[in-house]
KOLBA-852860 format. One record per residue (C-alpha): residue number from 1; residue in three letters; x, y, z. Coordinates in Angstrom, 1 decimal, padded with zeros to 4 digits. Example, Ala and Ser with C-alpha at 12.3 -4.5 7.8 and 13.67 -1.06 7.14 Angstrom:
BEGIN
<nugu pos="1" code="ala" east="012.3" north="-004.5" up="007.8"/>
<nugu pos="2" code="ser" east="013.7" north="-001.1" up="007.1"/>
This chain:
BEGIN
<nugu pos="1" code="unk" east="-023.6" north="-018.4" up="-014.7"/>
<nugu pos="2" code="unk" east="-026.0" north="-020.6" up="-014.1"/>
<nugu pos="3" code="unk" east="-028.2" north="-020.7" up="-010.9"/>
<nugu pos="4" code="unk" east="-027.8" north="-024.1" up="-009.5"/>
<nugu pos="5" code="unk" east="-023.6" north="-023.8" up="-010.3"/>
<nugu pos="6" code="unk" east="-023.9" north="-019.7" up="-009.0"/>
<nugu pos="7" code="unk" east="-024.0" north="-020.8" up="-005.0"/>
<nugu pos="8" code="unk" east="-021.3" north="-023.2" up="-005.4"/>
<nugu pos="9" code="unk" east="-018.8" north="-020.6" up="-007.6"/>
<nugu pos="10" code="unk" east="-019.9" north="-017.9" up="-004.3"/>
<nugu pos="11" code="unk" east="-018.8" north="-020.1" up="-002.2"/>
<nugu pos="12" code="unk" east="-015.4" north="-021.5" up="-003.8"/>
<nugu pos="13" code="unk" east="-014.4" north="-017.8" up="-004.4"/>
<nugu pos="14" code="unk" east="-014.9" north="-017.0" up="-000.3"/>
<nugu pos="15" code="unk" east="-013.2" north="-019.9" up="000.3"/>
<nugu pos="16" code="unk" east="-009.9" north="-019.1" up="-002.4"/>
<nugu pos="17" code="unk" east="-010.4" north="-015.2" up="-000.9"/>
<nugu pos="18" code="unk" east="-010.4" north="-016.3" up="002.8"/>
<nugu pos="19" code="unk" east="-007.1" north="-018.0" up="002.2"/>
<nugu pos="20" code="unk" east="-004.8" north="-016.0" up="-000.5"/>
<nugu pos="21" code="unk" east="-006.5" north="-013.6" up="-002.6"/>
<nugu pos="22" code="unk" east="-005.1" north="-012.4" up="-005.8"/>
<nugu pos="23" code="unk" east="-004.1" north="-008.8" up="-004.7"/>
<nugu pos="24" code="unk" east="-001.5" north="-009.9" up="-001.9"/>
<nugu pos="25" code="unk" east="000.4" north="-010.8" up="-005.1"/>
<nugu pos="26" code="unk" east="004.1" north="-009.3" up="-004.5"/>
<nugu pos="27" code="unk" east="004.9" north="-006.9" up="-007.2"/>
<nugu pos="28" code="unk" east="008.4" north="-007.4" up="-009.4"/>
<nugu pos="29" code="unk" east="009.8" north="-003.9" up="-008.6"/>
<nugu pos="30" code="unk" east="009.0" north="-004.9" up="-004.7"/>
<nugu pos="31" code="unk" east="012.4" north="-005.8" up="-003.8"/>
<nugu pos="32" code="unk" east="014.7" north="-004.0" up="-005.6"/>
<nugu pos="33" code="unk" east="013.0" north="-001.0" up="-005.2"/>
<nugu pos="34" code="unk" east="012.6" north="-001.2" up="-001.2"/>
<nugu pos="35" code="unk" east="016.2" north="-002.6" up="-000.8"/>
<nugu pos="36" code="unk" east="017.2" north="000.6" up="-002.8"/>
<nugu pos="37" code="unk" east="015.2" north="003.0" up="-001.0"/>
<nugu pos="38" code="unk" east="016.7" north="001.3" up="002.4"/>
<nugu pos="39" code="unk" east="020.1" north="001.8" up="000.7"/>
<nugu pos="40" code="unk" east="019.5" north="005.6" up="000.5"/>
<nugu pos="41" code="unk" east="018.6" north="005.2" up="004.1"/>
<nugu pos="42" code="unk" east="015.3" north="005.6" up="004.2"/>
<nugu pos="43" code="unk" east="013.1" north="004.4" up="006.6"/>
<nugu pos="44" code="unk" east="010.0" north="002.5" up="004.7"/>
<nugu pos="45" code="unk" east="006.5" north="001.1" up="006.0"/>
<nugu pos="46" code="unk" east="003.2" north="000.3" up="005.5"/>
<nugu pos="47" code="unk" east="-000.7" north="001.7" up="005.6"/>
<nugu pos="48" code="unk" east="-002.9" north="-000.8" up="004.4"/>
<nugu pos="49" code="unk" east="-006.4" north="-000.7" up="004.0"/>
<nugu pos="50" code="unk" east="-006.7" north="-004.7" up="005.1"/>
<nugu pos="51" code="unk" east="-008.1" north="-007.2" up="006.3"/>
<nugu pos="52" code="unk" east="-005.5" north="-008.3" up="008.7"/>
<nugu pos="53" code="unk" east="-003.7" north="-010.7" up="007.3"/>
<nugu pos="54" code="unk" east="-001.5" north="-007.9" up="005.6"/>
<nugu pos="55" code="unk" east="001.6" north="-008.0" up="007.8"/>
<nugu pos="56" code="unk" east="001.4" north="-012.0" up="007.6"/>
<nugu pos="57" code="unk" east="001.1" north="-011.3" up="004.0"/>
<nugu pos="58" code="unk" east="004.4" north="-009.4" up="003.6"/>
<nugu pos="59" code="unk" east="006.2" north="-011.5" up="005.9"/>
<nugu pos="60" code="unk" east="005.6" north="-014.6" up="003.8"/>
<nugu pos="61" code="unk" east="006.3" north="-012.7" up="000.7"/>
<nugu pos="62" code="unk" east="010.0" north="-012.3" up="002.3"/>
<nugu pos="63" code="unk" east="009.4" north="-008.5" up="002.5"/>
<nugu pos="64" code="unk" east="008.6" north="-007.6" up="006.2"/>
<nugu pos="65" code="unk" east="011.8" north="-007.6" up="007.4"/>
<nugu pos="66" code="unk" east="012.8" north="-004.5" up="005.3"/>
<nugu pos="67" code="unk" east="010.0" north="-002.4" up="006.7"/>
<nugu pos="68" code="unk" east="010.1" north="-000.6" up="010.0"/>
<nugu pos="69" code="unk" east="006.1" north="-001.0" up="010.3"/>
<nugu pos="70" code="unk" east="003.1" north="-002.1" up="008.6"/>
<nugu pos="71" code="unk" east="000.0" north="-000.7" up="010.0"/>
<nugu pos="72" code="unk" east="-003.3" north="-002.6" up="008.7"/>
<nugu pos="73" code="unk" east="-006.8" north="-000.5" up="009.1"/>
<nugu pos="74" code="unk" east="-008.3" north="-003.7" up="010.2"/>
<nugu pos="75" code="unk" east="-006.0" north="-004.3" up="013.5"/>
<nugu pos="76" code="unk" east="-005.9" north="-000.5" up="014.3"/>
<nugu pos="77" code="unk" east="-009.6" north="000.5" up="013.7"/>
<nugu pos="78" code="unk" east="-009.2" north="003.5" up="011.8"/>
<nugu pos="79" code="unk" east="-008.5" north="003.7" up="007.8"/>
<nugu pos="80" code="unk" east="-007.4" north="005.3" up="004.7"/>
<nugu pos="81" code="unk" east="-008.1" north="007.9" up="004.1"/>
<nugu pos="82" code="unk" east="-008.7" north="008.7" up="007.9"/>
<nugu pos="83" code="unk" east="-004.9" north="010.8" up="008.6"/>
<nugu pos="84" code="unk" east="-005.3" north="009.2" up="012.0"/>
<nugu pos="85" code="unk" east="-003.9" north="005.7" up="010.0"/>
<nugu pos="86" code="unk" east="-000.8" north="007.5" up="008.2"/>
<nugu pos="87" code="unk" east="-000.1" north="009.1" up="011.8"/>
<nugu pos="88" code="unk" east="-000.2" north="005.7" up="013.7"/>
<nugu pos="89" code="unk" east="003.1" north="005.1" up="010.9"/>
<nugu pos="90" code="unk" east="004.3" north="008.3" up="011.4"/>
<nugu pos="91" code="unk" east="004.3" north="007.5" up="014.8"/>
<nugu pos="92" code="unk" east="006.1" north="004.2" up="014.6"/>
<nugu pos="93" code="unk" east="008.8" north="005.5" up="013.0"/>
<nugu pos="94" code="unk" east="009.6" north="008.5" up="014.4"/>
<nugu pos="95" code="unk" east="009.3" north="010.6" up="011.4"/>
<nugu pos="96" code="unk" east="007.2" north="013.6" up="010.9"/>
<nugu pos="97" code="unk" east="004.8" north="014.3" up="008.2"/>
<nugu pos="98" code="unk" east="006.8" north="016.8" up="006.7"/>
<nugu pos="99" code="unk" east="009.9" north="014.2" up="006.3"/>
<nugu pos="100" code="unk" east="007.8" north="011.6" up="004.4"/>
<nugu pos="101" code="unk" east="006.5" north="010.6" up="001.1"/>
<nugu pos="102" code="unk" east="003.1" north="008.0" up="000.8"/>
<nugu pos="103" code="unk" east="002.9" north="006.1" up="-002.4"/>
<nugu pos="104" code="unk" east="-000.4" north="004.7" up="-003.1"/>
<nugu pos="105" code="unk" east="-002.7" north="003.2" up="-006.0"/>
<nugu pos="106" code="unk" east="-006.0" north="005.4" up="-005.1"/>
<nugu pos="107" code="unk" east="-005.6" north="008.7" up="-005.6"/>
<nugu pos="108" code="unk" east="-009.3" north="009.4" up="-003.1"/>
<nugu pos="109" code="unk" east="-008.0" north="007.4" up="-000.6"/>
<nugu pos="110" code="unk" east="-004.2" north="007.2" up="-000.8"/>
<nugu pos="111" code="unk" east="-003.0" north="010.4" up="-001.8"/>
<nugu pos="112" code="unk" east="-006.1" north="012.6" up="-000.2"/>
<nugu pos="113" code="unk" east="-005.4" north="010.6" up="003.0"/>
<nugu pos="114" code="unk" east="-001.7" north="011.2" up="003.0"/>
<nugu pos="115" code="unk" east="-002.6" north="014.8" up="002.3"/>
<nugu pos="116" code="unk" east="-004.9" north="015.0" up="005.4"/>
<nugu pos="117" code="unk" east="-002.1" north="013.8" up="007.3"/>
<nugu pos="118" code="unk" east="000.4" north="016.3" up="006.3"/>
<nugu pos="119" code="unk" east="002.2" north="014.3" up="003.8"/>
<nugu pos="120" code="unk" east="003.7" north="014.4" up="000.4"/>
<nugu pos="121" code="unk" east="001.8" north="011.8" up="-002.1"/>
<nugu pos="122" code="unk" east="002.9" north="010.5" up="-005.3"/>
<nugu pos="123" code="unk" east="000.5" north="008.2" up="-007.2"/>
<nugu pos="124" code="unk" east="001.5" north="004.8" up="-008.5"/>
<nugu pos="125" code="unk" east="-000.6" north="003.9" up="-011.5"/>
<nugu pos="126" code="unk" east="000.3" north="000.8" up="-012.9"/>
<nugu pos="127" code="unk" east="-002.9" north="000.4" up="-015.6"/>
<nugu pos="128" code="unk" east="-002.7" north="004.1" up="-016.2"/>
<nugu pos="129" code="unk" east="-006.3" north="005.0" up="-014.7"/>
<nugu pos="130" code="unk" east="-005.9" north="008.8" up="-013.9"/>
<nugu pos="131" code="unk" east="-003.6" north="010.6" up="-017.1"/>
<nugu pos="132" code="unk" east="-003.0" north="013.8" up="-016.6"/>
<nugu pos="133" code="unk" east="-006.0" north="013.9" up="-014.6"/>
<nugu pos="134" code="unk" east="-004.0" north="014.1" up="-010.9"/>
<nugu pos="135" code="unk" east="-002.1" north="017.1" up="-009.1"/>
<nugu pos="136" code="unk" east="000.5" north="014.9" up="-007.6"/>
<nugu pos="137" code="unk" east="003.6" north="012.9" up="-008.7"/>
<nugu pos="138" code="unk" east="002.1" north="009.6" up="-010.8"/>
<nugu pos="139" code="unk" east="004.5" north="006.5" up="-011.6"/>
<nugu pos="140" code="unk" east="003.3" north="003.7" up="-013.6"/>
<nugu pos="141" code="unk" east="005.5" north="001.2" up="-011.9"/>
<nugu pos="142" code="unk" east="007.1" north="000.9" up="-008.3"/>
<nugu pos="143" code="unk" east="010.6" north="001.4" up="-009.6"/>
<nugu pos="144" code="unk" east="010.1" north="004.9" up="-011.6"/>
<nugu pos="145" code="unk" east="010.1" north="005.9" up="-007.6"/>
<nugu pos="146" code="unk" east="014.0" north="005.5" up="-007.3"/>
<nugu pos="147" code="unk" east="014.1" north="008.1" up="-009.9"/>
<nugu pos="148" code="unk" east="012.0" north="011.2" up="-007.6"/>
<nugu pos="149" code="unk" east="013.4" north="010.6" up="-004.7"/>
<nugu pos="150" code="unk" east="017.1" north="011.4" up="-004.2"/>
């Protein structure tokens, strides 16, 4: 890029990021997978590493309502892979590390986090970064979760 077009294209991009950025982008399996999992009645939430605008995020995404909380690292001050996040969820729920499962996209921040905190981890790998290279449960889309959990 050019230097005299650089400073504007910086500045456009923090503009386009301060608003929406491209990874608050719902997923397809999003819904049907959580409104299957709430079907099994489980109890489902959130740990994001964020900014703060996660739970404003999901909410306009129509998905907030189907989860109990949604804990963003940003608001709370603590975050992945910290345990002290995944036990402010814990917490908020009423359920104990040994009753959940955290599914997450980075295995040295999601799943050794959840770890730290006593849970159970399984991987979701949508661009297949880490074959055979994890020790943990690893699902290439959201809705291959249906099929480990009973």
């Amino acid at each position: 890029v050019p230097g005299a077009a650089r400073a504007a294209l910086v500045a456009e991009f923090r503009a386009h990021h301060r608003e929406r950025c491209l990874w608050r982008l719902l997923d397809p399996d999003a819904v049907p997978t959580l409104d299957a999992l709430r079907a099994r009645g489980l109890a489902l939430g959130v740990v994001s590493n964020a900014d703060g605008r996660i739970e404003a995020d999901l909410a306009r995404l129509g998905v907030r309502d189907r989860l109990v909380t949604v804990v963003d690292s940003h608001v709370v001050g603590v975050e992945k892979p910290d345990p002290a996040v995944f036990r402010l969820a814990l917490d908020a729920m009423g359920v104990s590390a040994a009753a959940a499962l955290y599914v997450g996209d980075l295995y040295a921040i999601d799943v050794v986090g959840a770890r730290r905190a006593g849970l159970e981890a399984v991987l979701l790998d949508p661009l297949d970064r880490y074959p055979g290279d994890v020790d943990c449960p690893r699902i290439t889309r959201l809705g291959a979760l249906l099929d480990l959990l009973p």
